[in-house]
C-alpha positions in Angstrom: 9.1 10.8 -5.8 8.1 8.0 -3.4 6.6 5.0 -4.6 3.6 3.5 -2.3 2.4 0.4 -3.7 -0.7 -1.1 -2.2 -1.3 -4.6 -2.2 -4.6 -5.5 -2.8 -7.0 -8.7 -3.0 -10.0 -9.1 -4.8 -11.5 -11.4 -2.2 -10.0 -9.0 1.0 -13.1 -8.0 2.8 -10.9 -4.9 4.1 -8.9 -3.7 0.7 -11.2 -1.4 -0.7 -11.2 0.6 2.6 -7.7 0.0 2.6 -7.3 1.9 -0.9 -10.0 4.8 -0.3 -8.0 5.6 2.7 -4.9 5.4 0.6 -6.2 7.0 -2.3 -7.9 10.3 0.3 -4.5 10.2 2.1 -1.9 10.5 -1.1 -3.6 13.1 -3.3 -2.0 15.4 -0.5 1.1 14.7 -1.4 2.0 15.7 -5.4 5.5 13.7 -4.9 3.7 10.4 -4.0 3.2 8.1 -6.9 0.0 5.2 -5.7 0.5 1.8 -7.6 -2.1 -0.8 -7.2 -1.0 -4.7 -6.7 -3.8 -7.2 -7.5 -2.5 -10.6 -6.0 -5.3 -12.4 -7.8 -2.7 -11.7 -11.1 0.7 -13.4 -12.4 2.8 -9.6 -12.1 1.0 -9.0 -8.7 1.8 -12.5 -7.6 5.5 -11.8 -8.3 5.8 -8.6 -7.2 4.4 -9.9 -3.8 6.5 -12.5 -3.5 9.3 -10.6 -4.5 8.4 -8.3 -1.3 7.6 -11.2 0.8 3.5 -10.0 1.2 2.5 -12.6 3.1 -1.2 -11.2 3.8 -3.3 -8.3 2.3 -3.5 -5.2 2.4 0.0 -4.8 2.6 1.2 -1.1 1.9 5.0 -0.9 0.8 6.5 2.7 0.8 10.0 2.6 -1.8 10.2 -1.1 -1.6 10.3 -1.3 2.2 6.5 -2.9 3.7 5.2 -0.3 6.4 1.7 -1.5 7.4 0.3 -5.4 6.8 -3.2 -6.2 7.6 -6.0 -3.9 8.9 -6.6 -1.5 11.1 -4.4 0.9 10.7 -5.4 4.7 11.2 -4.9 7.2 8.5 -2.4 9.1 10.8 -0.1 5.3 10.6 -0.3 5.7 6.4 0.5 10.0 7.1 3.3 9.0 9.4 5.2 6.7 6.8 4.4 8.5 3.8 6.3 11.6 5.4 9.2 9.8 6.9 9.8 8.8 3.5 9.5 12.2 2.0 12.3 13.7 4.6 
């Protein structure tokens, strides 16, 4: 199972595109598990820091961050989420 955590900011004027794309792109993949971030939150201020997310979105793939800010293409988000299922 990989892990594909998406950090997220109430206030991001990019993060709901960010998770639609995310959300569209992962239900491909049955061995991809989508967890949600919210850095407006004590946990998802931890977690981030514990990551070192210094701007949203921020997609990690198994504890590893891939892709920080926006644009990125859905064929970037493919292109990490199957290098990590190999």
């Amino acid at each position: 199972m990989v892990k594909l955590e998406v950090f997220l900011s109430p206030v991001c004027p990019y993060c709901s595109q960010v998770r639609e794309l995310v959300s569209r792109v992962a239900s491909r993949y049955p061995d991809v598990e989508v967890v949600d971030v919210d850095t407006y939150t004590d946990e998802g201020i931890e977690r981030g820091m514990s990551m070192m997310v210094r701007a949203v979105p921020t997609i990690a793939i198994d504890d590893e961050i891939k892709l920080v800010g926006w644009p990125f293409t859905e064929g970037d988000l493919v292109e990490h989420i199957e290098a990590a299922l190999r």
